[in-house]
C-alpha positions as CSV (number, residue, x, y, z in Angstrom):
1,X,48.7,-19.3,-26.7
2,X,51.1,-20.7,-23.8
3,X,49.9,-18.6,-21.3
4,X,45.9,-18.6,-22.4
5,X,46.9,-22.5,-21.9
6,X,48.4,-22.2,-18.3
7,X,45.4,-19.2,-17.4
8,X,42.8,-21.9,-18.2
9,X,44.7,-24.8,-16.4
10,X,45.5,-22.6,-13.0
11,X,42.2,-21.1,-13.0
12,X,39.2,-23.0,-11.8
13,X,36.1,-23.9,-13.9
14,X,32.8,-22.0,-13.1
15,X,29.0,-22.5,-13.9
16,X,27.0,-19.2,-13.3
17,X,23.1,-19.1,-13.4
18,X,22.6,-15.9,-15.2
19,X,19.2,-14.7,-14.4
20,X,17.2,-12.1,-14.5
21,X,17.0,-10.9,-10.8
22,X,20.4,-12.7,-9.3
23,X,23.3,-14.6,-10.6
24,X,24.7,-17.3,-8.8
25,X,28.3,-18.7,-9.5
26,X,29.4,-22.5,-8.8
27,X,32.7,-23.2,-8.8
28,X,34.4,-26.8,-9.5
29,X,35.3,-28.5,-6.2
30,X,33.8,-26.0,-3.9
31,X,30.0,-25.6,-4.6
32,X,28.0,-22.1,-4.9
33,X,30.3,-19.3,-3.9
34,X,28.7,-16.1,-5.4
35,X,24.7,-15.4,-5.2
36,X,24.5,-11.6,-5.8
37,X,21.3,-9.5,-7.7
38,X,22.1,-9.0,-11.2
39,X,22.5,-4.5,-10.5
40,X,24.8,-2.5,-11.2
41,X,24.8,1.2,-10.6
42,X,27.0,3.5,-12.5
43,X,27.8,7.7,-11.2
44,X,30.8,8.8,-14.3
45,X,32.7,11.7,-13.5
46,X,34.0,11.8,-17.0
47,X,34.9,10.1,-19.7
48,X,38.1,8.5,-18.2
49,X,36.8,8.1,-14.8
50,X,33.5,6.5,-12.9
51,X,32.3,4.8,-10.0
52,X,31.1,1.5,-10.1
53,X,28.3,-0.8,-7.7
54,X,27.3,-3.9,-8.7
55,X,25.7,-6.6,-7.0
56,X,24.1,-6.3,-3.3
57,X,25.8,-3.3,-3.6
58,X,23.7,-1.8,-6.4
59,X,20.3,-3.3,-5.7
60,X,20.1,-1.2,-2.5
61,X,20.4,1.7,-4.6
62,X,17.2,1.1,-6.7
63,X,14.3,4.2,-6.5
64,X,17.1,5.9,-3.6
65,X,19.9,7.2,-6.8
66,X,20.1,11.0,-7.0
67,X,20.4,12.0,-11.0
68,X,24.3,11.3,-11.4
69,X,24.1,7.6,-10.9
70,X,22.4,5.7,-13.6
71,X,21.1,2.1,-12.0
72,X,20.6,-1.0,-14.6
73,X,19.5,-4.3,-14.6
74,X,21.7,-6.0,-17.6
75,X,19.2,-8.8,-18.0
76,X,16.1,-8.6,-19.4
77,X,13.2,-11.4,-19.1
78,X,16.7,-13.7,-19.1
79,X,18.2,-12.7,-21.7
80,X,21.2,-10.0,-22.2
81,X,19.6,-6.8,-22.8
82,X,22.7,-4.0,-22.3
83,X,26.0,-5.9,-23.5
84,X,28.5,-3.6,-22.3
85,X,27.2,-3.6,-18.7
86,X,26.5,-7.5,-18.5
87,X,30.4,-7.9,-19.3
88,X,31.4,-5.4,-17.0
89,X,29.3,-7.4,-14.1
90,X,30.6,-11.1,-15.4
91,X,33.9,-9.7,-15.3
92,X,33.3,-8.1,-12.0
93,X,31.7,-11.7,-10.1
94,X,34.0,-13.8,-12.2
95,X,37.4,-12.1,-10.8
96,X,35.8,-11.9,-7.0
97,X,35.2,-15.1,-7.1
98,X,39.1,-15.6,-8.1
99,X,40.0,-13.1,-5.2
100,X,40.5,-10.3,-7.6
101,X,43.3,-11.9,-10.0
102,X,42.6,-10.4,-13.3
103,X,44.8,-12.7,-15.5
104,X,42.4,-16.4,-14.1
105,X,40.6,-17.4,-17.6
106,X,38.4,-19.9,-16.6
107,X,35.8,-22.6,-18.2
108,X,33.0,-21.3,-17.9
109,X,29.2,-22.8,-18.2
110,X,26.9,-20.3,-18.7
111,X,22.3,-21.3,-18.5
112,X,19.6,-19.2,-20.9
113,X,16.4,-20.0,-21.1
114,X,14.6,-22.2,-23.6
115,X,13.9,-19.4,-25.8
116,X,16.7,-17.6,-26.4
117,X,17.7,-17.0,-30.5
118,X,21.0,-18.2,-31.5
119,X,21.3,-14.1,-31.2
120,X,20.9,-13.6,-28.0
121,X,23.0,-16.8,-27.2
122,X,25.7,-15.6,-29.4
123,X,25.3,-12.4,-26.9
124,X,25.3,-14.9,-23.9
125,X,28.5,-16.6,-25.3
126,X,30.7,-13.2,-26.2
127,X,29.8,-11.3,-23.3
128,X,31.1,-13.9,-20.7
129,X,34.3,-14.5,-23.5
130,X,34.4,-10.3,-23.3
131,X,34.7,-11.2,-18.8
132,X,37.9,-13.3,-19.0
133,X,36.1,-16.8,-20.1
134,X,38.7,-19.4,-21.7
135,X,35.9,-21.1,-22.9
136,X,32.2,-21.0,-22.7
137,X,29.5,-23.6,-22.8
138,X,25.7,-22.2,-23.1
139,X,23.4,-24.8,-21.7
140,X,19.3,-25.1,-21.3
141,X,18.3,-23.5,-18.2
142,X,15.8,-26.5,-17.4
143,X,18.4,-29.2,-18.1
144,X,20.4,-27.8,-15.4
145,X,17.3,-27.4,-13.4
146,X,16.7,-30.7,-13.7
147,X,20.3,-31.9,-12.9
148,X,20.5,-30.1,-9.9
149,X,17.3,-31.2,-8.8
150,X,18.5,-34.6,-9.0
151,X,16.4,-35.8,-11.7
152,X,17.6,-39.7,-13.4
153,X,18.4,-36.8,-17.2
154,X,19.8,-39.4,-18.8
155,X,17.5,-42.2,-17.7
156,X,14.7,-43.3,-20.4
157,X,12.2,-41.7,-18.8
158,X,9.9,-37.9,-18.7
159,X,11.2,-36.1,-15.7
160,X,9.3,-32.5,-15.7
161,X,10.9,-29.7,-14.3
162,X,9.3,-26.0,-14.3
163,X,12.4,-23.5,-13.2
164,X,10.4,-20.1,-12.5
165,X,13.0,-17.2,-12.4
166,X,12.8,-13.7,-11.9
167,X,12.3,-12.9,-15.9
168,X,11.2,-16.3,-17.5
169,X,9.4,-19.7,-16.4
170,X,10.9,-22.7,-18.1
171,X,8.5,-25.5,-18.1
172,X,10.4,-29.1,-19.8
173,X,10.0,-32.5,-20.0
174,X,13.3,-34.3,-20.5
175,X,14.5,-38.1,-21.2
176,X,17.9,-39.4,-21.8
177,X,19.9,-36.0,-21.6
178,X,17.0,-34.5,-24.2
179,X,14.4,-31.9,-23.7
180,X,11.5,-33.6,-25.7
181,X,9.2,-30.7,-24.6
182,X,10.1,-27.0,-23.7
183,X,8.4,-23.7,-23.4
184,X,10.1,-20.2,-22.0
185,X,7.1,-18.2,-20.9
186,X,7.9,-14.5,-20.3
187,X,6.0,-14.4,-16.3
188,X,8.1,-14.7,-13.3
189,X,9.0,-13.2,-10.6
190,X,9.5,-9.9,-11.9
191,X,6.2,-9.8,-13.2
192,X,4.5,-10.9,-9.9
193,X,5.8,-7.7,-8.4
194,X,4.6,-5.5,-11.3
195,X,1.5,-7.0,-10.7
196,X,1.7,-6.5,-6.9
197,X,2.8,-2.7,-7.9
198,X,-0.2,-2.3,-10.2
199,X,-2.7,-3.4,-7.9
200,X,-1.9,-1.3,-5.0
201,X,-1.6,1.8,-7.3
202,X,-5.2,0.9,-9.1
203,X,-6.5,-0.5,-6.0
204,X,-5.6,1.7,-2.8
205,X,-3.7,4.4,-5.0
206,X,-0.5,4.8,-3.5
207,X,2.6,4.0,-5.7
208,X,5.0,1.9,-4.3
209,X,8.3,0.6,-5.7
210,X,9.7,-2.6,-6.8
211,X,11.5,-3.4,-4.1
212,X,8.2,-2.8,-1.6
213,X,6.7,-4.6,-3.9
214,X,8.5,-7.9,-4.1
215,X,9.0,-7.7,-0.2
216,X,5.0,-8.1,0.0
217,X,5.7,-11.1,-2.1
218,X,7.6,-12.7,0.0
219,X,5.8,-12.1,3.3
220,X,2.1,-12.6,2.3
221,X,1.9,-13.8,-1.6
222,X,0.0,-16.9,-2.5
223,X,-1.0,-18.8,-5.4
224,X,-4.1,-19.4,-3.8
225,X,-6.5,-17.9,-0.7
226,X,-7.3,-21.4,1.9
227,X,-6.3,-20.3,5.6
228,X,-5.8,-17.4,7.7
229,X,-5.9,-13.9,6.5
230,X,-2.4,-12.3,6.6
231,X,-1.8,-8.0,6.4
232,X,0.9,-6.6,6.0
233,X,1.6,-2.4,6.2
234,X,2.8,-0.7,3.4
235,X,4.5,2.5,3.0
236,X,4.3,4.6,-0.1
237,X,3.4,7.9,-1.6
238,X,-0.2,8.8,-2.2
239,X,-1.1,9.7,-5.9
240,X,-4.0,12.4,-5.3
241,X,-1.7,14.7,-2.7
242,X,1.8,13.4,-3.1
243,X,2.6,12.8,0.6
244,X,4.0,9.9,1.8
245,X,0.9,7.1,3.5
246,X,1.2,3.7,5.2
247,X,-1.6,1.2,4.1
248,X,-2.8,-2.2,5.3
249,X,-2.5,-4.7,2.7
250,X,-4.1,-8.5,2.8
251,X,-2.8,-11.8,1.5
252,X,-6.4,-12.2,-0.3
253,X,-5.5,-8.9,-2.2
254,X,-2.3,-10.1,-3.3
255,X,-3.9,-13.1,-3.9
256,X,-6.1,-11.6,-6.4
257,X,-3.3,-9.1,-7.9
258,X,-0.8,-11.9,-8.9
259,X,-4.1,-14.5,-10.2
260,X,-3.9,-13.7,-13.9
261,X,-0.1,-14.3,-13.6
262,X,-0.1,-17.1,-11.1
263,X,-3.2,-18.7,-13.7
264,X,-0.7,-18.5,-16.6
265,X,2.2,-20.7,-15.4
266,X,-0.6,-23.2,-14.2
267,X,-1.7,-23.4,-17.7
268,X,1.5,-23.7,-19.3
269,X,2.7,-26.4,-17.1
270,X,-1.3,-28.3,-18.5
271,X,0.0,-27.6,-22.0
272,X,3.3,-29.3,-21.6
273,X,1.7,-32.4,-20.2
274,X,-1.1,-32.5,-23.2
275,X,1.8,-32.1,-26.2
276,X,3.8,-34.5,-24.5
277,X,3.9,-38.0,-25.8
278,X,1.7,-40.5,-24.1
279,X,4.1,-42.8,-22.8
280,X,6.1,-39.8,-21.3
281,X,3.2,-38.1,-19.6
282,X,2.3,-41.6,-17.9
283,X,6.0,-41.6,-16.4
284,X,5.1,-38.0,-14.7
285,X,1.9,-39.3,-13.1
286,X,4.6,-41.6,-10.9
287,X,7.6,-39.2,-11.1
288,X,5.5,-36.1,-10.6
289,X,6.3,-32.2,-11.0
290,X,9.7,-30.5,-9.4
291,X,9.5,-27.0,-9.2
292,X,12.6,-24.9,-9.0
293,X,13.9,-21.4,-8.7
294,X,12.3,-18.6,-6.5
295,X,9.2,-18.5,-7.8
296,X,8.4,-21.9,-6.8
297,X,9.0,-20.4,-3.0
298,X,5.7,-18.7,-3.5
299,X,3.1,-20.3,-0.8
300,X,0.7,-22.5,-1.7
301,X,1.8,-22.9,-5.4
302,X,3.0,-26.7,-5.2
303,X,-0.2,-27.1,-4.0
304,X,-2.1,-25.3,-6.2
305,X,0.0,-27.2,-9.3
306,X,-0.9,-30.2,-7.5
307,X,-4.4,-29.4,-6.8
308,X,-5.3,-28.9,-11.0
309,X,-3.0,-31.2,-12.6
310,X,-3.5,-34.5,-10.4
311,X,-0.1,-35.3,-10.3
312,X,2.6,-35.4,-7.5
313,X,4.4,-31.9,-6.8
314,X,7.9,-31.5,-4.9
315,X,9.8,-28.4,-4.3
316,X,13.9,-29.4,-3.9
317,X,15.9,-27.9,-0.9
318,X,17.3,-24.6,-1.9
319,X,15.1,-23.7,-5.4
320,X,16.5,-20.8,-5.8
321,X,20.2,-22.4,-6.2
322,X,19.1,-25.6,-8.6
323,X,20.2,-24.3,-11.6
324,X,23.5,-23.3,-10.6
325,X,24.5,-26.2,-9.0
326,X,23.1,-28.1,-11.9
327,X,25.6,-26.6,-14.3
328,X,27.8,-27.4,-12.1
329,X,27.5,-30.6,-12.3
330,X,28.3,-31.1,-15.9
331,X,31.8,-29.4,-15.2
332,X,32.9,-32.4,-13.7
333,X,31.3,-34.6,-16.7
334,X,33.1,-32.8,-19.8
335,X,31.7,-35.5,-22.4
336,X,28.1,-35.2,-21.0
337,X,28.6,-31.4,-21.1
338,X,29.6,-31.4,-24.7
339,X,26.5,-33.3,-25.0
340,X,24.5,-30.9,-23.8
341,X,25.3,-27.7,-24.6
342,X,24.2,-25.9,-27.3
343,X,26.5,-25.7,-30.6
C-alpha cells in the first residue's frame, strides 16, 4: 500500500481522450504530450514471444501486413471492443509518456461517449486500471468537449457542444456542470470514409482502402457543394480485371457519397435543440453551436450547421485536441472532477 501511495504521488496525473481513430494523452502541468492512432499490429512467433506496433507505428501497416501480423483497432464506434489489446496500448502510451518507467501509477481521467453502458464503462475503467492507472475517473466525452472549448459548464446557462470523433458524434447541451440533453450517434469519421470507400467502388468500381479513403476526405470532402470544383486522383485496384487504375475523383462526388451521413448529424444536432427546454434553447440562439473533434474539420460543415439551424456556429482552434485538454482541465479541479465523473 506504501509504495502504490508513493507510485501515485511521484507519478503525474493524466487525462487521455480515448477515441476511436487516435488517443490523445494530457498530462498535468505540461499540456497534450501524446496524439497517436488508436493501432496496434501484432506478428507472435510463439506463445512466449511476439512483436509489437502500436500507434503511428501500426497505422502505417493497415492493407500493407503480410499474413503473420494480425492489425487491430481496439476501439470500436468509441467504445472498448478487444480488452486485452486496448490494455496492452494504454499501457504502452501511458509508460511513453513516463519515458518508459514501468512502476509510475498515475491518476488517470479517462472520456466515453454519451452512450456507453455502465458495461462498457466498467470495460473503460478496468482496462486503463489493467495499464498501470492508480485511479481512474470516466467522464462524458461532451463535458470535456465543452470544457476544453472554453464553454462558461458551470454557468446557468445551455452551452451546446457536438464533438464528432472518428466512431461516435456527441451532440449535448449542458448548464451548471450537467448535461441536460445528450445523444451518441454512431456516424463519424469512420463512417465518412466507408462511405467515401463505397461510392467509389459502386460508382467508378475500383476498391480502394481506408486509408485512400480518408485521405480524399481530407483534401476534397464537404458537407456541402457552393464553389469551385476540386479532383483529386485516386489509385486503386479495378474490380472487373484486378489490375491496379488511377481515377479522377471530384469534390461534388464526395459531396454526394458522404450526404446521407453528413444529413444525419445535421438532424441530430435539430433534435437536440427541439427536446431541449425552452429557456435553454433561447440561450443557444446568442451562445450558438461549437463544434469539436475532426469531424468538425470537414469544409463547409459549420456552415452548413449554420445555414439550417439559424443559429451561430464556431469551430475552436485545434478540434481535434478539445476533448483532451478538456479532461485535463478537471485534473487540476479534483472536487469539480468528482462532480463530474461518472460513479
Amino acid at each position: 500500500m506504501l509504495i502504490d501511495w508513493l507510485a501515485s504521488k511521484l507519478s503525474k496525473d493524466l487525462a487521455i481522450d480515448l477515441g476511436t481513430a487516435n488517443t490523445l494523452v494530457y498530462a498535468g502541468g505540461k499540456g497534450i504530450v501524446l496524439n497517436e492512432p488508436s493501432v496496434v499490429a501484432i506478428r507472435k512467433r510463439d506463445r512466449r514471444h511476439s512483436e509489437v506496433w502500436i500507434g503511428e507505428e501500426a497505422k502505417k501497416m493497415i492493407g500493407r501486413v503480410p499474413g503473420s501480423i494480425e492489425v487491430y483497432r481496439p476501439l470500436r464506434e468509441g467504445v472498448i471492443a478487444n480488452f486485452e489489446i486496448a490494455s496492452l496500448m494504454l499501457k504502452y502510451f501511458i509508460q511513453k509518456v513516463h519515458n518508459r518507467r514501468s512502476f509510475v501509477r498515475p491518476r488517470v481521467i479517462v472520456s466515453v461517449p454519451s452512450g456507453v453502458t455502465p458495461v462498457e464503462r466498467r470495460a473503460v475503467r478496468d482496462s486503463t486500471l489493467n495499464a498501470g492507472a492508480h485511479e481512474v475517473f470516466i467522464v462524458d466525452e461532451a463535458m470535456a468537449a465543452a470544457m476544453g472549448a472554453g464553454l462558461p459548464v458551470t454557468e446557468p446557462m445551455s452551452n451546446m457542444i457536438v464533438d464528432i470523433g472518428g466512431g461516435t458524434t456527441e451532440v449535448a447541451i449542458i448548464s451548471l456542470t450537467g448535461v441536460v440533453y445528450s445523444n451518441s450517434l454512431k456516424i463519424a469519421g469512420d463512417k465518412l470514409d466507408q462511405d467515401i470507400l463505397n461510392y467509389i467502388r459502386k460508382r467508378f468500381n475500383i476498391l480502394i482502402g481506408p486509408t485512400t479513403a480518408e485521405q480524399i476526405k481530407i483534401l476534397i470532402g464537404r458537407a456541402y457543394m457552393d464553389g469551385e470544383e476540386e479532383v483529386v486522383d485516386v489509385k486503386g485496384r479495378d474490380l472487373m480485371d484486378g489490375i491496379p487504375k488511377t481515377i479522377t475523383v471530384s469534390a461534388s462526388d464526395i459531396c454526394m457519397a458522404i450526404m446521407d451521413s453528413v444529413n444525419q448529424i445535421v438532424d441530430n444536432v435539430k433534435q437536440a435543440l427541439e427536446q431541449c427546454p425552452p429557456e435553454l434553447a433561447a440561450d443557444i440562439i446568442d451562445t450558438g453551436i461549437v463544434l469539436t473533434g475532426g469531424g468538425s474539420l470537414l469544409r463547409d460543415l459549420d456552415a452548413r450547421v449554420r445555414r439550417e439551424i439559424g443559429v451561430p456556429v464556431v469551430v475552436p482552434d485545434d478540434p481535434l485536441s478539445t476533448v483532451a485538454r478538456g479532461a485535463g482541465k478537471m485534473l487540476e479541479d479534483i472536487e469539480l472532477l468528482r462532480e463530474i465523473a461518472y460513479s
